[in-house]
N, CA, C and O atoms as CSV, one atom per row, in Angstrom:
chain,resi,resn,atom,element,x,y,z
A,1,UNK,N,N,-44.440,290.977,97.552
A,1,UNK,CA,C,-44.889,291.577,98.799
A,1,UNK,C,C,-44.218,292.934,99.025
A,1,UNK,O,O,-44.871,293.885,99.456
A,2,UNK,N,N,-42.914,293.025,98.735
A,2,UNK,CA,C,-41.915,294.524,98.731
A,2,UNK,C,C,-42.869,295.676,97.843
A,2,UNK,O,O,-42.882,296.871,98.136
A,3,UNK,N,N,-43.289,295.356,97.239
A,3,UNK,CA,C,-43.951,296.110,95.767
A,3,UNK,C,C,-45.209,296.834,96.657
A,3,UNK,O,O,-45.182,298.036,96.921
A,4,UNK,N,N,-46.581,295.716,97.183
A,4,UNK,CA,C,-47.300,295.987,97.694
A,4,UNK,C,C,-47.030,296.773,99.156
A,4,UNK,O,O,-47.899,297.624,99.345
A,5,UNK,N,N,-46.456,296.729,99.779
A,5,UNK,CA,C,-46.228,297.039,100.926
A,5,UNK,C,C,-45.311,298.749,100.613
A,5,UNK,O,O,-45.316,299.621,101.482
A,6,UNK,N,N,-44.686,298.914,99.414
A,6,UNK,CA,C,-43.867,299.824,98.814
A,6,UNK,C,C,-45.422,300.704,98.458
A,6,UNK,O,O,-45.739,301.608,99.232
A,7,UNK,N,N,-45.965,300.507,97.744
A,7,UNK,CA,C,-47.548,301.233,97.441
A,7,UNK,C,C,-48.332,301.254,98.577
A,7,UNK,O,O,-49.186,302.137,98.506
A,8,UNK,N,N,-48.359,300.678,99.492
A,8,UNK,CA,C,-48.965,301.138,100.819
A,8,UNK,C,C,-48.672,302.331,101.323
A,8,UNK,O,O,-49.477,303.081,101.875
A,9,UNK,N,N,-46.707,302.669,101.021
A,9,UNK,CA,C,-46.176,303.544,102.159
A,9,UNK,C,C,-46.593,304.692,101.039
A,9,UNK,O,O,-46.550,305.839,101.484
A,10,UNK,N,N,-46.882,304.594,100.028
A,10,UNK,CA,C,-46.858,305.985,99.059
A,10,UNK,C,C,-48.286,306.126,99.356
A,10,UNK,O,O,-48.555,307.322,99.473
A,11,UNK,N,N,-49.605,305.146,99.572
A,11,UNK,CA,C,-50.752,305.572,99.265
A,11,UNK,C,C,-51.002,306.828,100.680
A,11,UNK,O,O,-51.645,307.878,100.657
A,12,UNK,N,N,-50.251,306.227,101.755
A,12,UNK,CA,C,-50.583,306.618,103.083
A,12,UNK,C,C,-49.917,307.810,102.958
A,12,UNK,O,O,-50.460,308.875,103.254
A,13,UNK,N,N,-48.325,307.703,102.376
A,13,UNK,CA,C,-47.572,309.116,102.432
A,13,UNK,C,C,-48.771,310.253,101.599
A,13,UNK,O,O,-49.082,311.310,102.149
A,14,UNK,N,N,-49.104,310.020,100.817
A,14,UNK,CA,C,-50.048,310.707,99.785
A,14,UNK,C,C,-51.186,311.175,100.667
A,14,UNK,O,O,-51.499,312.365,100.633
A,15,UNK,N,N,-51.864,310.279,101.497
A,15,UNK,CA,C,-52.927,311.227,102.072
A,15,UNK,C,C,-52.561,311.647,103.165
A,15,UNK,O,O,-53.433,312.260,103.780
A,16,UNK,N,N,-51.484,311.541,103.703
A,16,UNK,CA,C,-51.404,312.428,104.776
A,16,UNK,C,C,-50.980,314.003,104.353
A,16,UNK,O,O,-51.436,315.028,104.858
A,17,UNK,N,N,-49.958,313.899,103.263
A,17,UNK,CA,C,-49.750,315.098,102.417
A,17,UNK,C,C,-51.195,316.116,101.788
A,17,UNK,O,O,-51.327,317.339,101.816
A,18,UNK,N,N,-51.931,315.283,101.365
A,18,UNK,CA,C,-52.861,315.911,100.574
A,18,UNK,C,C,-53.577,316.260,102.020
A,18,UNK,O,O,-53.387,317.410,102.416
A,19,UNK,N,N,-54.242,315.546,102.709
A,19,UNK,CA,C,-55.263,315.672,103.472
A,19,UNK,C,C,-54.501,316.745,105.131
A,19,UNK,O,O,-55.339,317.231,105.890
A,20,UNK,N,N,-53.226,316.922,105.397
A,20,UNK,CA,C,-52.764,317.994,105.896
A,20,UNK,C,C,-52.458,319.117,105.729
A,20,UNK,O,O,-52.345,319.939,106.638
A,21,UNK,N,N,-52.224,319.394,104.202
A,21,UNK,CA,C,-52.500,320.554,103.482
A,21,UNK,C,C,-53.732,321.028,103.185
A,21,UNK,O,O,-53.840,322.252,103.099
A,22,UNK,N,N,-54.952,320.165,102.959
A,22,UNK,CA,C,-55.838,320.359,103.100
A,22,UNK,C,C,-56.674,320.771,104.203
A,22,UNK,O,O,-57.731,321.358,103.971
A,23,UNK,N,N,-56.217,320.463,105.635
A,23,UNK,CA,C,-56.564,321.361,106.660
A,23,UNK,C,C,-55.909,322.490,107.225
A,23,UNK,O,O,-56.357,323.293,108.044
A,24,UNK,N,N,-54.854,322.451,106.713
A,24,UNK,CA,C,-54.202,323.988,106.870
A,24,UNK,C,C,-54.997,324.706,105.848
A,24,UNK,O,O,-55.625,325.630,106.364
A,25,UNK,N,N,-55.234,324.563,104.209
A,25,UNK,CA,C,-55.970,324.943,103.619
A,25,UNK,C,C,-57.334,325.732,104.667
A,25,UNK,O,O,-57.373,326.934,104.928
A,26,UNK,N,N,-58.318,324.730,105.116
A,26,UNK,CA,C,-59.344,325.075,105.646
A,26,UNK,C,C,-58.914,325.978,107.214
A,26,UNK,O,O,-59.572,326.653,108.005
A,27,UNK,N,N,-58.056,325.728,107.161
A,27,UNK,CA,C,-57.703,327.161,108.179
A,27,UNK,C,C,-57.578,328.544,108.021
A,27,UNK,O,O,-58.266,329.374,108.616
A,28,UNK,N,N,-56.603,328.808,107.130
A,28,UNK,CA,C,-55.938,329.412,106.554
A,28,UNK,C,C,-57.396,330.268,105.487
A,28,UNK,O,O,-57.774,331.397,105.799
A,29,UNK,N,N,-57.965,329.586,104.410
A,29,UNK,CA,C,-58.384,330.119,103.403
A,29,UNK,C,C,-59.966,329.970,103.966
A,29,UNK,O,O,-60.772,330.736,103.439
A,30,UNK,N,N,-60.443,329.106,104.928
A,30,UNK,CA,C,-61.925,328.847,105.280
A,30,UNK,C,C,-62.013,329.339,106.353
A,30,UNK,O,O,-63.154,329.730,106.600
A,31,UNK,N,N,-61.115,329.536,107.309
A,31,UNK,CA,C,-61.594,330.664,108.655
A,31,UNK,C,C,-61.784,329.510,109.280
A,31,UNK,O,O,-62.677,329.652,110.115
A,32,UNK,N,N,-61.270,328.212,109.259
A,32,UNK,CA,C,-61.947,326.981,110.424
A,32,UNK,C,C,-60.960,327.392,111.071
A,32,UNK,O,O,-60.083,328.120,110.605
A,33,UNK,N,N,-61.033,326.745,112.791
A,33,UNK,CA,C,-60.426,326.982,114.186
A,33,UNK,C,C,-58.633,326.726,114.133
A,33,UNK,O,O,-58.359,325.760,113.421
A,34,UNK,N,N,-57.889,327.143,114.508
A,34,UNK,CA,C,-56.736,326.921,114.408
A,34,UNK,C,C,-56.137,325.596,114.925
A,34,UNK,O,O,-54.913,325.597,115.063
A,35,UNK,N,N,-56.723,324.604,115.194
A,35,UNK,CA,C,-56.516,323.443,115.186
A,35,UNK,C,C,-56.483,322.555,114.183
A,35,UNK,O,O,-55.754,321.569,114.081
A,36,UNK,N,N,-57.386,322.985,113.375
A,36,UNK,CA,C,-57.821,322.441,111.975
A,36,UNK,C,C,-56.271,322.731,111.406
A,36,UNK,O,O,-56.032,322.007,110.439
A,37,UNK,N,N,-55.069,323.686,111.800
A,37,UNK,CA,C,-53.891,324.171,111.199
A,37,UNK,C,C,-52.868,323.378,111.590
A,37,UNK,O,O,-51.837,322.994,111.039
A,38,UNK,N,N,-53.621,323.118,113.223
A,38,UNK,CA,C,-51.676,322.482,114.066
A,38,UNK,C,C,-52.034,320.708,113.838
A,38,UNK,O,O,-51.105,319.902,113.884
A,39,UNK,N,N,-53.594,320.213,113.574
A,39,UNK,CA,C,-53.125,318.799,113.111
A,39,UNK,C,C,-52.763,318.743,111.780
A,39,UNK,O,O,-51.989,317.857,111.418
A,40,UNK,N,N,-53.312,319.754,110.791
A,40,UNK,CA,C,-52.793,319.433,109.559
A,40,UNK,C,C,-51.318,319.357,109.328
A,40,UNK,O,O,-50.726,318.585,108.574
A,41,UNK,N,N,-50.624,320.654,110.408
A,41,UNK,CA,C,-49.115,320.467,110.566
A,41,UNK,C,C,-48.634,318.922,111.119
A,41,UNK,O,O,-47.892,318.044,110.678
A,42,UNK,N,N,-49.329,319.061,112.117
A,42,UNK,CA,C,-48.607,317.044,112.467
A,42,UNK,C,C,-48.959,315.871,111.506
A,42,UNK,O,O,-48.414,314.787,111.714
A,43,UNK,N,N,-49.806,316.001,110.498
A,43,UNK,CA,C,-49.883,315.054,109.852
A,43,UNK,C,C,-48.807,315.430,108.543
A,43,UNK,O,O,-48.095,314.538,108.081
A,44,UNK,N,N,-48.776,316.394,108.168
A,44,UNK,CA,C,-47.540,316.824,107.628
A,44,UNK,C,C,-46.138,316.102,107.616
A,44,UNK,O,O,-45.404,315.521,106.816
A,45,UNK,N,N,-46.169,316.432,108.850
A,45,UNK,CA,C,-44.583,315.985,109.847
A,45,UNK,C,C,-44.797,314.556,109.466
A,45,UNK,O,O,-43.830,314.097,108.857
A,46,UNK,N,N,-45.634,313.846,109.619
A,46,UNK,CA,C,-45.847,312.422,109.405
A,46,UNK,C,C,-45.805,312.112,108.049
A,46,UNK,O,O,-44.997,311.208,107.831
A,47,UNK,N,N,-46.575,312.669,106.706
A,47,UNK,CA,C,-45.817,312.411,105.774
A,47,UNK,C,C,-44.920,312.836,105.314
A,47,UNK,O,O,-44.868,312.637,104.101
A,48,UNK,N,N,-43.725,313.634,105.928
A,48,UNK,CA,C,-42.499,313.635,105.622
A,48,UNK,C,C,-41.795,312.236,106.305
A,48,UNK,O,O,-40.734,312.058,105.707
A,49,UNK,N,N,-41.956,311.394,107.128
A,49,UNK,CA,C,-41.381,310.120,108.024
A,49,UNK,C,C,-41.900,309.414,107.333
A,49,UNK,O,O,-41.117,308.479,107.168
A,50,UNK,N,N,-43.081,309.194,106.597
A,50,UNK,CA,C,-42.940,307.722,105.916
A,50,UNK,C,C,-42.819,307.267,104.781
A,50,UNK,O,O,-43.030,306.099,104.455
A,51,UNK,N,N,-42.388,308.359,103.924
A,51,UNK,CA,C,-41.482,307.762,102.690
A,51,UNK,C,C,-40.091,307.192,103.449
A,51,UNK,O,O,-39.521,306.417,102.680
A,52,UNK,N,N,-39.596,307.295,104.329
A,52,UNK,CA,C,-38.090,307.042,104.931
A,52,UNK,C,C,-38.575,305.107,104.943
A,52,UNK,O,O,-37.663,304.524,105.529
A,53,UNK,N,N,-39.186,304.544,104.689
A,53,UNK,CA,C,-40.043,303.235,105.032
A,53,UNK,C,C,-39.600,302.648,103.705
A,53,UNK,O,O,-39.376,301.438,103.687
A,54,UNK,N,N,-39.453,303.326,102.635
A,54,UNK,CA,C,-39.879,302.789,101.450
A,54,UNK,C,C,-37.836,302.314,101.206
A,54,UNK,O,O,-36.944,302.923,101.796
A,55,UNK,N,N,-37.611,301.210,100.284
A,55,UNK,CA,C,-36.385,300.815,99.992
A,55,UNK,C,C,-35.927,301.304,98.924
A,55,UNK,O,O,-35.254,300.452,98.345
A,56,UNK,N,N,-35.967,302.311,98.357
A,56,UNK,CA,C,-35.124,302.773,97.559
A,56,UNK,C,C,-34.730,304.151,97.780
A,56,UNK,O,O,-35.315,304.638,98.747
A,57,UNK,N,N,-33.809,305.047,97.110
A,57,UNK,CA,C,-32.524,306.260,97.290
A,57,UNK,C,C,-34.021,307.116,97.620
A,57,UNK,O,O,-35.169,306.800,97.309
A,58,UNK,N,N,-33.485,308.386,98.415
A,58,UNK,CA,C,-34.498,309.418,98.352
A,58,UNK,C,C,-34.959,310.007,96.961
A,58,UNK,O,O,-36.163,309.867,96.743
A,59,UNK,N,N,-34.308,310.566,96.096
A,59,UNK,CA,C,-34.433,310.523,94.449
A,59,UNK,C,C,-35.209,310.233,94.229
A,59,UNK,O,O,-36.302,310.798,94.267
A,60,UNK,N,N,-34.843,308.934,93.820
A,60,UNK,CA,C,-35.731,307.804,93.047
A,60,UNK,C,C,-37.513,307.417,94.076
A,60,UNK,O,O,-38.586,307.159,93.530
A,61,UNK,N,N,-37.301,307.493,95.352
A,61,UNK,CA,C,-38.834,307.564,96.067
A,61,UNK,C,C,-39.277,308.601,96.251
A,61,UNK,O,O,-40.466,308.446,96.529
A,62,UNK,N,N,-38.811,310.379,96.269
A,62,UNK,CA,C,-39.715,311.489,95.872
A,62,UNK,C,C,-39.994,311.705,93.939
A,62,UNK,O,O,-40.913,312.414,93.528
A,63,UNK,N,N,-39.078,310.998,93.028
A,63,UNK,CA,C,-39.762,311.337,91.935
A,63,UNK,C,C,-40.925,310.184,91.703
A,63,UNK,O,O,-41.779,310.334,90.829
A,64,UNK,N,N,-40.884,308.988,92.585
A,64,UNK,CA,C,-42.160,308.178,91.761
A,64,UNK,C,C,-43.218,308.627,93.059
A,64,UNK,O,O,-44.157,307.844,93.202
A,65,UNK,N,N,-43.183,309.602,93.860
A,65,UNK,CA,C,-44.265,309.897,95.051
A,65,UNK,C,C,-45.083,311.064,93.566
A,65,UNK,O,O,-46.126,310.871,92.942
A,66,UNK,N,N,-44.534,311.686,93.503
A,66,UNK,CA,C,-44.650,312.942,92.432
A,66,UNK,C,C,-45.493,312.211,91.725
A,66,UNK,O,O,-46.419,312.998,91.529
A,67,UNK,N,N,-45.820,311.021,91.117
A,67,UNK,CA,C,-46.760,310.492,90.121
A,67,UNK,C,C,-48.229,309.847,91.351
A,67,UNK,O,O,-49.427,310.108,91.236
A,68,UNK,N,N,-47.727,309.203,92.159
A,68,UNK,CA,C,-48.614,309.043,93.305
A,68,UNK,C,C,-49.822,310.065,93.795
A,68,UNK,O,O,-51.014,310.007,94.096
A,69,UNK,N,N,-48.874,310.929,93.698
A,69,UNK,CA,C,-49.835,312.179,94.211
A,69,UNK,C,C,-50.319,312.901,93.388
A,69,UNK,O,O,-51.137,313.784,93.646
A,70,UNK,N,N,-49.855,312.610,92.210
A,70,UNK,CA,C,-51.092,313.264,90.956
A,70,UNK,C,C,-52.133,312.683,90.872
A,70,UNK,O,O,-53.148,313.282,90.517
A,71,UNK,N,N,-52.137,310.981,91.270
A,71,UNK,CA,C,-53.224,310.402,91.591
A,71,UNK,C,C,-54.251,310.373,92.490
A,71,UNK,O,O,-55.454,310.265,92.252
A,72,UNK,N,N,-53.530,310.506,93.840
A,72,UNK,CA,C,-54.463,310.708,94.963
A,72,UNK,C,C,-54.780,312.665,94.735
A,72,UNK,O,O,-55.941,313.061,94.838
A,73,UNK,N,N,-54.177,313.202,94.579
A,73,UNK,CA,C,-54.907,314.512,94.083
A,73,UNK,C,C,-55.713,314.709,93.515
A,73,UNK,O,O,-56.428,315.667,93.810
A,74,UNK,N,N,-55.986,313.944,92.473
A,74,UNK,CA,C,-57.374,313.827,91.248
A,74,UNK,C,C,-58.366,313.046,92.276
A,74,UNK,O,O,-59.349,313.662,92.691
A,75,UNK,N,N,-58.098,311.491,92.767
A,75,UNK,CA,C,-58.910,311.285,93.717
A,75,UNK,C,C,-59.854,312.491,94.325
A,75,UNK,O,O,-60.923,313.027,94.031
A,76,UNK,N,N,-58.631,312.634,95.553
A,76,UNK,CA,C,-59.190,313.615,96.780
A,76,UNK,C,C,-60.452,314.803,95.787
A,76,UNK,O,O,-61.498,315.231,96.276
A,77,UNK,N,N,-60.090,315.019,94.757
A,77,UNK,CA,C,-60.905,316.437,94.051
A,77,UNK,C,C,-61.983,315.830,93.947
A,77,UNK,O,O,-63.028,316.385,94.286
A,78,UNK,N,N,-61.967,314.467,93.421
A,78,UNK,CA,C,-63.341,313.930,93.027
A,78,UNK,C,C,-63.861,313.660,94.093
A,78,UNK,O,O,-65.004,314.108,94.186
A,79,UNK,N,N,-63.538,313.164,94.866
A,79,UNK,CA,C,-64.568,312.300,96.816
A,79,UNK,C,C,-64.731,313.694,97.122
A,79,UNK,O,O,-65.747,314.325,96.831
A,80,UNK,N,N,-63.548,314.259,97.815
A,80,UNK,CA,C,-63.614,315.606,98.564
A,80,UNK,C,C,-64.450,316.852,97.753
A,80,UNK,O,O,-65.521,317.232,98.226
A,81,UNK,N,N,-64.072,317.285,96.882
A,81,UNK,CA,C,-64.384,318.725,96.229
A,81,UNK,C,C,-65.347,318.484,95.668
A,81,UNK,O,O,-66.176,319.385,95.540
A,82,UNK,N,N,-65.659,316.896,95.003
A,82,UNK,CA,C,-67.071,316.707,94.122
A,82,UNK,C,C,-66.809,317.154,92.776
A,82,UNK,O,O,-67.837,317.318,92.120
A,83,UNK,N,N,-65.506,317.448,92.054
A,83,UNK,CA,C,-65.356,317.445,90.925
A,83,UNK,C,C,-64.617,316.382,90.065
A,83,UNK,O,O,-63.445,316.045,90.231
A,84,UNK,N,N,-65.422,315.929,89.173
A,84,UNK,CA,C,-65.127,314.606,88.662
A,84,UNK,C,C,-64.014,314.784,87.863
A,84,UNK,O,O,-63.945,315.826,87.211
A,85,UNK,N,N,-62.806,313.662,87.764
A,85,UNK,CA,C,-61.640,313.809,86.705
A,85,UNK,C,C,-62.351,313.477,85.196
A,85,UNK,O,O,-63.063,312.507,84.938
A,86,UNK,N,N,-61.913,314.656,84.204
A,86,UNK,CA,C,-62.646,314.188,82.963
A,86,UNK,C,C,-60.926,313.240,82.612
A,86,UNK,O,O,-59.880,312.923,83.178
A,87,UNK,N,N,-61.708,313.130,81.144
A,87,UNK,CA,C,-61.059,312.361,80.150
A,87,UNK,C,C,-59.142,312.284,80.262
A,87,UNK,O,O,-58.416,311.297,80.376
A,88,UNK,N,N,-58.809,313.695,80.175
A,88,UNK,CA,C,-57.475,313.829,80.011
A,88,UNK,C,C,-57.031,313.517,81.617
A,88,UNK,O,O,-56.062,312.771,81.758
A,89,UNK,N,N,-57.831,314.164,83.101
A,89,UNK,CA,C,-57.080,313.776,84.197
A,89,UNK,C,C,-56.445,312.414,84.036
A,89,UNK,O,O,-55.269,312.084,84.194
A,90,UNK,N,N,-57.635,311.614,83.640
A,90,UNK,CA,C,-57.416,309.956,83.685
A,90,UNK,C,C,-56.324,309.855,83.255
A,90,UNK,O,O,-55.280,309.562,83.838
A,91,UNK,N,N,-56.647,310.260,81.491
A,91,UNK,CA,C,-54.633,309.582,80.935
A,91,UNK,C,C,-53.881,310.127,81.626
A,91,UNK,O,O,-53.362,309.371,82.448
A,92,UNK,N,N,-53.426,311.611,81.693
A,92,UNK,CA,C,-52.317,311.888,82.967
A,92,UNK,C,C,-52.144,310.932,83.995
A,92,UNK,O,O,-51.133,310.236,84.085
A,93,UNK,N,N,-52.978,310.886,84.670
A,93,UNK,CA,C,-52.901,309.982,85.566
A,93,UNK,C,C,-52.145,308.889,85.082
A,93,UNK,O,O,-50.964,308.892,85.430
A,94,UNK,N,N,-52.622,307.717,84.186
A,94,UNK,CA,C,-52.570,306.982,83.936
A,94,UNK,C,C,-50.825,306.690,82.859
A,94,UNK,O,O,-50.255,305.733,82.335
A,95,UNK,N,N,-50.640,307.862,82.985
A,95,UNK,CA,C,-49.183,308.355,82.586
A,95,UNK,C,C,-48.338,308.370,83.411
A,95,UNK,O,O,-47.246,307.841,83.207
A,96,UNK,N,N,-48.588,308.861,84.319
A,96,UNK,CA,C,-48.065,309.415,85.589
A,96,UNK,C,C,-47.158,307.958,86.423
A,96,UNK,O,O,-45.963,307.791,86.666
A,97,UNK,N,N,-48.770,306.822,86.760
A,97,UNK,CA,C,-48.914,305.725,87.117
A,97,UNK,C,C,-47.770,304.859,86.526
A,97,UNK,O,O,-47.217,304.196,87.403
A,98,UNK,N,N,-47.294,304.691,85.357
A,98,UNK,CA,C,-46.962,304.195,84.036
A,98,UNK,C,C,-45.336,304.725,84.884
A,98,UNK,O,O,-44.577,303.804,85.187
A,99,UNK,N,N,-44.866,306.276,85.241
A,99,UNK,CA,C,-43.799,306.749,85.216
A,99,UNK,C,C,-43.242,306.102,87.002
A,99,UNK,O,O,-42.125,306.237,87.500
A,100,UNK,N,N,-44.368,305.469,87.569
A,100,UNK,CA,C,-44.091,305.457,89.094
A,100,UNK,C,C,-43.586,303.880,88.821
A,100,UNK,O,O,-42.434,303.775,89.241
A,101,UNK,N,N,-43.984,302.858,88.359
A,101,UNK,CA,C,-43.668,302.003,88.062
A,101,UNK,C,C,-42.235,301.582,87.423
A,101,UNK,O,O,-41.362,300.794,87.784
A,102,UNK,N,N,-42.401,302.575,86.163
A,102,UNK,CA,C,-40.516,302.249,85.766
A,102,UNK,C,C,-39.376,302.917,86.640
A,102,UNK,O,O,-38.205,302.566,86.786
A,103,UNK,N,N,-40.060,303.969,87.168
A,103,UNK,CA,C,-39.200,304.541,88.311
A,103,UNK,C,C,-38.909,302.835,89.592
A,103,UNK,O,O,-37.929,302.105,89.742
A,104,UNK,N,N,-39.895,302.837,90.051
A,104,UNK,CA,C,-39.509,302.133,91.434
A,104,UNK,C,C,-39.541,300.578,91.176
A,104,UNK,O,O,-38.795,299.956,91.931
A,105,UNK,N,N,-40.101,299.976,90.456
A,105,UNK,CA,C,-40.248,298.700,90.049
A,105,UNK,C,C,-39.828,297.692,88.853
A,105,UNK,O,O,-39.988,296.490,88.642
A,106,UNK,N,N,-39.020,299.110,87.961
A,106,UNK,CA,C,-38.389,298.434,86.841
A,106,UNK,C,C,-37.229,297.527,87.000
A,106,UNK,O,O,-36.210,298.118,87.357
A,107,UNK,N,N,-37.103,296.155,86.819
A,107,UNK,CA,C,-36.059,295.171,87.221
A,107,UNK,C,C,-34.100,296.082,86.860
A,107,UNK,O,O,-33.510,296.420,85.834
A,108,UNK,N,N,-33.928,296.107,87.623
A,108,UNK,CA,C,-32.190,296.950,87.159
A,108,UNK,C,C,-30.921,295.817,87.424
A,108,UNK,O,O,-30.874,295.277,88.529
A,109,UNK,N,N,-30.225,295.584,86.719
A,109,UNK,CA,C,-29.200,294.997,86.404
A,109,UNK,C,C,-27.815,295.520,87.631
A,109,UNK,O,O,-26.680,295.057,87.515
């Protein structure tokens, strides 16, 4: 249950990161209303507070977020932007995935 509930706080930390940068993005680079800027900033602020959720050292939960968010990044491109991950995103990914696991879930002595 620690594990699952540990991948909850990264899936959520992940889109609030991606998807608040992404409306500052559309502020900033698309000319949308400057609101589109100050929630992307508060959701920001929010995924900086909920990795603090997760049980392990700061370290060790921003380097396995770093593989997280290579994932939900390829996501977001494909739903959001409409560009599909070819062949190599996947293995990265799937590398990445591989590095978040021995990071946060490998049994330690």
């Amino acid at each position: 249950m620690t594990m699952v509930k540990s991948l909850l706080f990264f899936i959520l930390a992940g889109f609030c990161e991606i998807g608040g940068g992404y409306l500052v993005w559309l502020w900033l680079r698309e000319g949308k209303n400057i609101w589109y800027g100050l929630f992307g900033a508060i959701v920001l602020v929010m995924y900086g507070i909920i990795p603090t959720f997760q049980p392990a050292s700061f370290g060790r939960v921003y380097a396995a977020y770093g593989g997280v968010f290579i994932v939900l990044s390829i996501f977001w491109g494909w739903k959001v932007d409409k560009i599909s991950p070819d062949t190599f995103d996947l293995i990265g990914a799937l590398i990445a995935l591989i590095g978040v696991c021995i990071i946060m879930y490998w049994p330690r002595g």
